[in-house]
ZADO-75435 format. One record per atom (N, C-alpha, C): residue number from 1; residue in three letters; atom name; x, y, z. Coordinates in steps of 0.1 Angstrom, whole numbers. Example, Ala and Ser with C-alpha at 12.3 -4.5 7.8 and 13.67 -1.06 7.14 Angstrom:
> 1 Ala N 132 -57 78
> 1 Ala CA 123 -45 78
> 1 Ala C 132 -33 78
> 2 Ser N 128 -22 71
> 2 Ser CA 137 -11 71
> 2 Ser C 129 0 79
REM end
This chain:
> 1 Unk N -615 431 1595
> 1 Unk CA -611 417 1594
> 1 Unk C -597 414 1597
> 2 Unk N -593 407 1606
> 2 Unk CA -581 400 1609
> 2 Unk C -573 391 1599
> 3 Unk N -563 398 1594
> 3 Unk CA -554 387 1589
> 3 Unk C -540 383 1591
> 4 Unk N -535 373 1595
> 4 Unk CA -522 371 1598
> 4 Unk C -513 362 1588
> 5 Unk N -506 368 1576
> 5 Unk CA -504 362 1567
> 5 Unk C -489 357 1568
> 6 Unk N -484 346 1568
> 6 Unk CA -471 338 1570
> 6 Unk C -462 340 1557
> 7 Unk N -452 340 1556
> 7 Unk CA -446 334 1542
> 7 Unk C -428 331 1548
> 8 Unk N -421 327 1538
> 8 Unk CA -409 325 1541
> 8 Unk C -405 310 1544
> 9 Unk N -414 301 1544
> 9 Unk CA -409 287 1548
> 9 Unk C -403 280 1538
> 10 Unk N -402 267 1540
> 10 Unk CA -394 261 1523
> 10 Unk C -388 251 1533
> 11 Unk N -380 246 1523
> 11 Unk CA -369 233 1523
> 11 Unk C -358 238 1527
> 12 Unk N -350 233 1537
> 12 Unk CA -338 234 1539
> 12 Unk C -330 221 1546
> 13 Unk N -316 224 1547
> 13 Unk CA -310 209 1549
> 13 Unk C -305 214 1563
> 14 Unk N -300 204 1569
> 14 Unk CA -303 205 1583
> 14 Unk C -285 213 1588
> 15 Unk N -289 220 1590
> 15 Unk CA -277 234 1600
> 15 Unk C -286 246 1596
> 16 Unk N -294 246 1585
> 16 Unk CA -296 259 1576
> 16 Unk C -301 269 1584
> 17 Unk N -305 276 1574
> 17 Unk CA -313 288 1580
> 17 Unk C -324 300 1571
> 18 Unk N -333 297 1581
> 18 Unk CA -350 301 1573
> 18 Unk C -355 316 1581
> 19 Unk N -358 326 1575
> 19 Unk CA -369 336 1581
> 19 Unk C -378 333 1583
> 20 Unk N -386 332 1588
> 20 Unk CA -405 336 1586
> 20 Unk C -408 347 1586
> 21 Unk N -417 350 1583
> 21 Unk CA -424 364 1584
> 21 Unk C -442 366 1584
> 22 Unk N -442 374 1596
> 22 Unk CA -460 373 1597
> 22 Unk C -469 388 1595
> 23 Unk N -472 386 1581
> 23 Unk CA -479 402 1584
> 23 Unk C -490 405 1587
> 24 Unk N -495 410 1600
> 24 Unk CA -509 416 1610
> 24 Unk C -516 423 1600
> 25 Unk N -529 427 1600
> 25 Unk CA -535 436 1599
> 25 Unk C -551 435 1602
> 26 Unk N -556 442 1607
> 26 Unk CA -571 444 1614
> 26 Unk C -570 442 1629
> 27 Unk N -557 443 1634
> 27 Unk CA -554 442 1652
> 27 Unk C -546 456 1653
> 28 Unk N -550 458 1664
> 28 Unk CA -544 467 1674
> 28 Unk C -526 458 1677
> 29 Unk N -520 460 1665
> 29 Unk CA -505 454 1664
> 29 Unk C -497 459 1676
> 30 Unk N -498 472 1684
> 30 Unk CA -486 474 1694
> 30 Unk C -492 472 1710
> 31 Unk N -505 465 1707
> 31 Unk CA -506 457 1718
> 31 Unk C -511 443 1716
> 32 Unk N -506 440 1708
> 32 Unk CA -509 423 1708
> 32 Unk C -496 417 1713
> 33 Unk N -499 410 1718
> 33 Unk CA -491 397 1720
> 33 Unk C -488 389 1710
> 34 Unk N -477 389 1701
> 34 Unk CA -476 381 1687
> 34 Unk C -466 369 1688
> 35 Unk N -469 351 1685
> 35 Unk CA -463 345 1688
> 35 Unk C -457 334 1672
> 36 Unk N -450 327 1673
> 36 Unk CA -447 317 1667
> 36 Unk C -451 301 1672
> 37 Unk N -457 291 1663
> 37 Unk CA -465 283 1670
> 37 Unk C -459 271 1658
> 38 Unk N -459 256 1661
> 38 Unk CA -460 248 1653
> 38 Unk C -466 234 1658
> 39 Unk N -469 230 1642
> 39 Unk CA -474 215 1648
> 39 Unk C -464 206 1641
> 40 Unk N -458 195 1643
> 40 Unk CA -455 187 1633
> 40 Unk C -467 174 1633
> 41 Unk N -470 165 1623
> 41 Unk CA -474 157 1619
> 41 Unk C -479 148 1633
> 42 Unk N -487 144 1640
> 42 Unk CA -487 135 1649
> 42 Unk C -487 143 1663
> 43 Unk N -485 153 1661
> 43 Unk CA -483 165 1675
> 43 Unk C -487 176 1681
> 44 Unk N -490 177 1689
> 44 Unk CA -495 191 1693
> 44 Unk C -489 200 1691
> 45 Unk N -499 214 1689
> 45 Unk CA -494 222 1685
> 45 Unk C -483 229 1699
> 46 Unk N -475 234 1695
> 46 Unk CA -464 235 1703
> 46 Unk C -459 254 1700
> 47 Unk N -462 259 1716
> 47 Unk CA -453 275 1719
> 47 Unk C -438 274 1708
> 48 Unk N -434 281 1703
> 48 Unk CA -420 284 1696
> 48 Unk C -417 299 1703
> 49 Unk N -423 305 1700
> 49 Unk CA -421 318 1707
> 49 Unk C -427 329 1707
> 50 Unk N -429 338 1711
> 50 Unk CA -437 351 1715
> 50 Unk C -427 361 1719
> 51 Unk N -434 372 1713
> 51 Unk CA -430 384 1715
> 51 Unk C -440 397 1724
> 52 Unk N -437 399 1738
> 52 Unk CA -445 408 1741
> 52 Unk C -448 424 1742
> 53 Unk N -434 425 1734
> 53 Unk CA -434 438 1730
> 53 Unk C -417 444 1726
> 54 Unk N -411 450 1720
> 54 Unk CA -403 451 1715
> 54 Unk C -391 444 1720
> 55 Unk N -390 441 1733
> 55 Unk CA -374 435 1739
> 55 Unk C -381 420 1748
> 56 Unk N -394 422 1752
> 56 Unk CA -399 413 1760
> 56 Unk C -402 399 1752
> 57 Unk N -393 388 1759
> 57 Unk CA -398 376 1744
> 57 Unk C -392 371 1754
> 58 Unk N -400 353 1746
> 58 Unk CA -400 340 1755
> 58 Unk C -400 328 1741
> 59 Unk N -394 319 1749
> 59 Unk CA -387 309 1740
> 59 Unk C -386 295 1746
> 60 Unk N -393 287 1734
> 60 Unk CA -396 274 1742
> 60 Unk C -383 267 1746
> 61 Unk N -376 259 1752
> 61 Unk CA -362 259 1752
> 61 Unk C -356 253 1747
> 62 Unk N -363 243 1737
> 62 Unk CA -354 237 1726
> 62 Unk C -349 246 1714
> 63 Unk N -357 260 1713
> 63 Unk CA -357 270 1705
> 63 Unk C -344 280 1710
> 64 Unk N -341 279 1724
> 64 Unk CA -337 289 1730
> 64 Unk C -317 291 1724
> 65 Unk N -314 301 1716
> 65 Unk CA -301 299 1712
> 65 Unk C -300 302 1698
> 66 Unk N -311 294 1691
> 66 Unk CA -314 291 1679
> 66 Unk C -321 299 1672
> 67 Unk N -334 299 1673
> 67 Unk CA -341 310 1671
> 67 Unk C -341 325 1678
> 68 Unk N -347 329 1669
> 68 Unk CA -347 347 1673
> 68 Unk C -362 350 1671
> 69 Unk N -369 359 1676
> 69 Unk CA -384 363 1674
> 69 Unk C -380 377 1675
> 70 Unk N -382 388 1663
> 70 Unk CA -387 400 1665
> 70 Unk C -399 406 1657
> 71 Unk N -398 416 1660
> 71 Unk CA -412 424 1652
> 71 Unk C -407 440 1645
> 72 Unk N -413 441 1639
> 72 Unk CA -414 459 1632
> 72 Unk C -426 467 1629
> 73 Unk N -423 474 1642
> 73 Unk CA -442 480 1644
> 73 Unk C -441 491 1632
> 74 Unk N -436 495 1624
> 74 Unk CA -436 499 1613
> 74 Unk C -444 492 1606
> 75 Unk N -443 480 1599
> 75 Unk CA -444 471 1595
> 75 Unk C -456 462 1592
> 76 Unk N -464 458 1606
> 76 Unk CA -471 454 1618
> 76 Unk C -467 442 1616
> 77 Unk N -455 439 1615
> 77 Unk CA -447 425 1606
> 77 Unk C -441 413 1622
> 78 Unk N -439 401 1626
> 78 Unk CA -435 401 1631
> 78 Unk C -423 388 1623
> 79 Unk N -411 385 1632
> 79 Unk CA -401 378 1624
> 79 Unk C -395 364 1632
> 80 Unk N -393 352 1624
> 80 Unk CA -387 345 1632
> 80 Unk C -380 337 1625
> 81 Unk N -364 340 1628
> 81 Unk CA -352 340 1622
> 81 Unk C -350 326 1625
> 82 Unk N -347 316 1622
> 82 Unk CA -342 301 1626
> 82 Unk C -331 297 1619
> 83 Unk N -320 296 1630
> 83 Unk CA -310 287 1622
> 83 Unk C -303 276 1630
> 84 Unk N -291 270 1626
> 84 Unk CA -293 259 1628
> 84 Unk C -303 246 1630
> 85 Unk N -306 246 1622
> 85 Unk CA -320 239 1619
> 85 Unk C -317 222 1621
> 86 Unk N -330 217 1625
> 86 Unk CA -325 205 1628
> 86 Unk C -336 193 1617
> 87 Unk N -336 181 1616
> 87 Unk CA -349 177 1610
> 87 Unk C -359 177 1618
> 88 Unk N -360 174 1633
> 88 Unk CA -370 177 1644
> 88 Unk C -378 188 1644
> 89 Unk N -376 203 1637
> 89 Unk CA -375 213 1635
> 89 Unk C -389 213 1625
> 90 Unk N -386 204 1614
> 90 Unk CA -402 198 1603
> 90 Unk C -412 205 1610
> 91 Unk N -419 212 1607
> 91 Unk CA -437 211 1613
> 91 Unk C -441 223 1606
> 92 Unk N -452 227 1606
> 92 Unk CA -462 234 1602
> 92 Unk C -462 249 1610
> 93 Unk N -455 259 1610
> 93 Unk CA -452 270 1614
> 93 Unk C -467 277 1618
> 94 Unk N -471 285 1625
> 94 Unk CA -483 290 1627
> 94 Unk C -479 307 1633
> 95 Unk N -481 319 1632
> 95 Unk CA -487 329 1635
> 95 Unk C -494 330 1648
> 96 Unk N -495 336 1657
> 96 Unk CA -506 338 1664
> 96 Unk C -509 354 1670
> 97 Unk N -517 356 1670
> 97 Unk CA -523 372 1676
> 97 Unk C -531 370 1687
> 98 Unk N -529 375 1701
> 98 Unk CA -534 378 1711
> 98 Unk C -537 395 1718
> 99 Unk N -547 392 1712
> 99 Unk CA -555 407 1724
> 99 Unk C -565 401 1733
> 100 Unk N -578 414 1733
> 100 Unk CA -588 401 1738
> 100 Unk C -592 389 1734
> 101 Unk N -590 385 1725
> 101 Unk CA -593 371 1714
> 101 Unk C -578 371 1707
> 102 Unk N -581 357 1704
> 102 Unk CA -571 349 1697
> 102 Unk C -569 348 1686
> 103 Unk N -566 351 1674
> 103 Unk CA -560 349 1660
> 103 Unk C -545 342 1653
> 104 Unk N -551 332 1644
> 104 Unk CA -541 322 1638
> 104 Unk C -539 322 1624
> 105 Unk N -530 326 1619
> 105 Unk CA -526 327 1607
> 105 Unk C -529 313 1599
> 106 Unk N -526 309 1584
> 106 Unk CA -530 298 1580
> 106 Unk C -514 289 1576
> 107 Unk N -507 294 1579
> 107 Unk CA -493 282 1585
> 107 Unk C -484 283 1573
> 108 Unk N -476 281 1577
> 108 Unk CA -463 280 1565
> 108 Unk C -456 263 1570
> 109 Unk N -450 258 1559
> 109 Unk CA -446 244 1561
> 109 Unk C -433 248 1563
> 110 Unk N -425 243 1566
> 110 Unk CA -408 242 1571
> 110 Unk C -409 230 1573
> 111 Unk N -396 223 1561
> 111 Unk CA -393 210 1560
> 111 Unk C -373 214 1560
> 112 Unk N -370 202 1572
> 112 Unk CA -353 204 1573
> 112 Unk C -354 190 1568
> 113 Unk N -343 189 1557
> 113 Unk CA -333 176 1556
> 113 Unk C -326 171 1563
> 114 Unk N -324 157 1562
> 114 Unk CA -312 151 1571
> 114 Unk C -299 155 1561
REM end
């Protein structure tokens, strides 16, 4: 059974700075494609970033600067450091796991203050 479990989100005021954290298990973790995903309220869900393997990563470009995406194949953990936070930033954080098939974690909320 596949699970991609999130935690780390919360409240913060807007410059701050939040971890996420996504723990894999039931995937083949050092070949998945592991990303960061969000929706805010009214919105599509929207790329934040992906990791394709230890140094290989992509970054939507409002993210690019700001965020960081890594992983710890120790771990089968993957990480996404955000700072400078903005209130635009609000949305529903998501997980995702790509091998042959697709897997979605069940979301962490991240709310920035003005």
């Amino acid at each position: 059974q596949v699970q991609l479990v999130e935690s780390g989100g919360g409240l913060v005021q807007s410059g701050g700075s939040l971890t996420l954290s996504c723990a894999a298990s039931g995937i083949d973790f050092r070949r998945a494609i592991m990303g960061w995903y969000r929706q805010a309220p009214g919105k599509q869900r929207e790329l934040v970033a992906r990791i394709i393997s230890g140094s290989i990563t992509d970054y939507a470009d409002s993210m690019k600067g700001r965020f960081t995406i890594s992983r710890d194949y120790s771990k089968n953990t993957i990480f996404l450091q955000m700072n400078s936070l903005k209130p635009e930033d609000t949305a529903v954080y998501y997980c995702n796991a790509r091998t042959s098939l697709e897997y979605w974690g069940q979301g962490t909320q991240v709310t920035v203050s003005s």
